[in-house]
N, C-alpha and C positions, 0 to 999 in steps of 0.2 A: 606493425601487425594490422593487418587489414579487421579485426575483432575490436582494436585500439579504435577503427577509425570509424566503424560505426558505432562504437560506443558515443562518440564523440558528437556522430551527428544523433543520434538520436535524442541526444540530450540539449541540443540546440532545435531542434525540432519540438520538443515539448516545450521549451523557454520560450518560442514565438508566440503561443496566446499567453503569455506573462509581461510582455513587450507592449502585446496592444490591449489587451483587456483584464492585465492586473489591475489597475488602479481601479478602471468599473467594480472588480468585483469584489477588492477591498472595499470601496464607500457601499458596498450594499450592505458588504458582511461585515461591521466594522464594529468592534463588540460581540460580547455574547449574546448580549440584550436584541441588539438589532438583527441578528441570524435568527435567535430565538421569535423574533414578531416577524421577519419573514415568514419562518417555517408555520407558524401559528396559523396564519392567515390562509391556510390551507387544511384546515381545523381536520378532522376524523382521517386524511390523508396525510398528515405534517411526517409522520414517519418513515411514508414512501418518497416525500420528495427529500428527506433526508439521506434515504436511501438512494436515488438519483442523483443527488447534489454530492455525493462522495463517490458515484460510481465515476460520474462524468470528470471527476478529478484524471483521470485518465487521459483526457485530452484539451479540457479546462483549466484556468489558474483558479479553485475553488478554493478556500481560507480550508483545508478538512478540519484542523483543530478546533476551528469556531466554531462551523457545524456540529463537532460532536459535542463541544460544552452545550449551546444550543440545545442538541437531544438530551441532553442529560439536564439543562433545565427544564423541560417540558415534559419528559417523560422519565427522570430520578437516574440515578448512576446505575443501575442495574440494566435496567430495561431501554435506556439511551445508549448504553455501551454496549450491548447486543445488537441495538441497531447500526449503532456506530461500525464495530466489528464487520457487519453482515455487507454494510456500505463498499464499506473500504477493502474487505475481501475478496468481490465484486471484481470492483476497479482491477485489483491486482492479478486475477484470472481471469478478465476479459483479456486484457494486455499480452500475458503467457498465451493463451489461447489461440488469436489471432496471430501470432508470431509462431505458434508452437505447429498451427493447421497448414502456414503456406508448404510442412514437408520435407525431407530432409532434401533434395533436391535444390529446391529452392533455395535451400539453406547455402548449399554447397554453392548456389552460384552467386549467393550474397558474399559468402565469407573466406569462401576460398577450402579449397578438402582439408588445408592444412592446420588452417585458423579454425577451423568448424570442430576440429579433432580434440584441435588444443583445449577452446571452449567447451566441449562434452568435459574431458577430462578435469576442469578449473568446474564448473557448476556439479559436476558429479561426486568432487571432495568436498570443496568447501563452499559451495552455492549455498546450501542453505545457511550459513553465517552469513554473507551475502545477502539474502533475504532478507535473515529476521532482523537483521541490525539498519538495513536501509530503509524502514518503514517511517520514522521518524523523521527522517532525511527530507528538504523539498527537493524536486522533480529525481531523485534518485532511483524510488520507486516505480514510477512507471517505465524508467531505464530500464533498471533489473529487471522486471516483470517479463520487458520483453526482451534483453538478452536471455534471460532464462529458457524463453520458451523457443528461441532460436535455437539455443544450445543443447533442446532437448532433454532438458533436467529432466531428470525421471517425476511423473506427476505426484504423487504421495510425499513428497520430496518435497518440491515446493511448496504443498498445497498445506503443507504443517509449518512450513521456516515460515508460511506467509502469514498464518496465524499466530504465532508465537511472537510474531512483529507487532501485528494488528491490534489484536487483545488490548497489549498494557499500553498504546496508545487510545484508543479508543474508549474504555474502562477510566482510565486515568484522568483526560480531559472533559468525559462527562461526568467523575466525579467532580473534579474542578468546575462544571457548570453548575452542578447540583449546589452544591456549596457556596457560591460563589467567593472564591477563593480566587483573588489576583495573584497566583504565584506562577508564572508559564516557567521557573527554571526550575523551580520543584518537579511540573507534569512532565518538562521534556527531559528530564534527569531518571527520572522514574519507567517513562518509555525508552527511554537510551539500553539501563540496566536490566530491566524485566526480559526481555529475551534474551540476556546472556545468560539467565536461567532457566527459562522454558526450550530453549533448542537444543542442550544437552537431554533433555527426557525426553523429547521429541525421537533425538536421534538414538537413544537407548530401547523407544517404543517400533522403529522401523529397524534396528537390529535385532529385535527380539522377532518381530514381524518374520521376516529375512529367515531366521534361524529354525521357524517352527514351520516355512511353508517347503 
């Protein structure tokens, strides 16, 4: 399936800055402590380049979960997780966007009318489980992002599975910042399961949606 096959490359395509400048931006970010005295060092602004440093994950190997402990030590689990969120939400409709803007045309001449068809039809059932649940994932997110937005997932659509992903990642590890609580299989256990309860009321809010327009 030619859908297989750029799934495939794209996902080797975002692993090449992890090749050559993973390990840089582990020793920057390495700790909560030490994301958290980056970010700092940018004092009255520290939560726009938090905001930056999780968008550019999109094309960067960024630590994001450091980052969000990080905001959630400098700015508390509320108001770090918001940031966090807004970060990382970013990242993930940049990515749809740009994929989603080249067209359905384009599409067609990426994936083929038949592959293209199949993917509408795969992102239109169960894309957003696909979303919410790949947020926690490394480089799987920015994948999906942009098969998604190839495949024309309806935007409303994505734009909730991508929250419902985001949220109890972001919330989660900036409580764990806040805290500072060494437990990452607690936070990534917690992001794991938190969308497989928020994308059922998601999808019960865009069927009601659906039903009343």
């Amino acid at each position: 399936m030619q859908l297989i096959s750029i799934f495939i490359a794209l996902a080797i395509l975002f692993a090449i800055p992890f090749l050559f400048l993973g390990d840089t931006f582990q020793e920057s970010f390495a700790g909560d402590r030490a994301a958290q005295a980056w970010i700092e060092d940018y004092g009255s602004w520290a939560w726009m380049v938090g905001v930056l440093l999780l968008a550019a994950d999109l094309v960067l190997p960024v630590p994001s979960t450091a980052v969000m402990s990080a905001l959630g030590l400098v700015y508390g689990a509320f108001l770090g997780g918001l940031i966090g969120s807004f970060g990382s939400i970013l990242s993930g409709c940049i990515g749809y966007g740009i994929c989603r803007s080249l067209g359905r045309g384009a599409a067609v001449r990426i994936a083929g009318e038949k592959d293209l068809l199949k993917g509408e039809r795969l992102f239109a059932s169960v894309g957003g489980w696909v979303v919410a649940l790949s947020r926690w994932l490394p480089l799987l997110p920015e994948v999906v992002a942009c098969m998604a937005g190839l495949s024309r997932m309806p935007p409303w659509h994505f734009f909730l599975a991508l929250v419902c992903g985001t949220l109890p990642l972001a919330f989660t590890f900036a409580a764990v910042g806040e805290r500072g609580i060494d437990d990452p299989v607690l936070a990534v256990s917690l992001s794991a399961a938190l969308p497989v309860v928020l994308w059922p009321l998601a999808q019960w809010f865009l069927n009601r949606r659906a039903a009343g327009s």
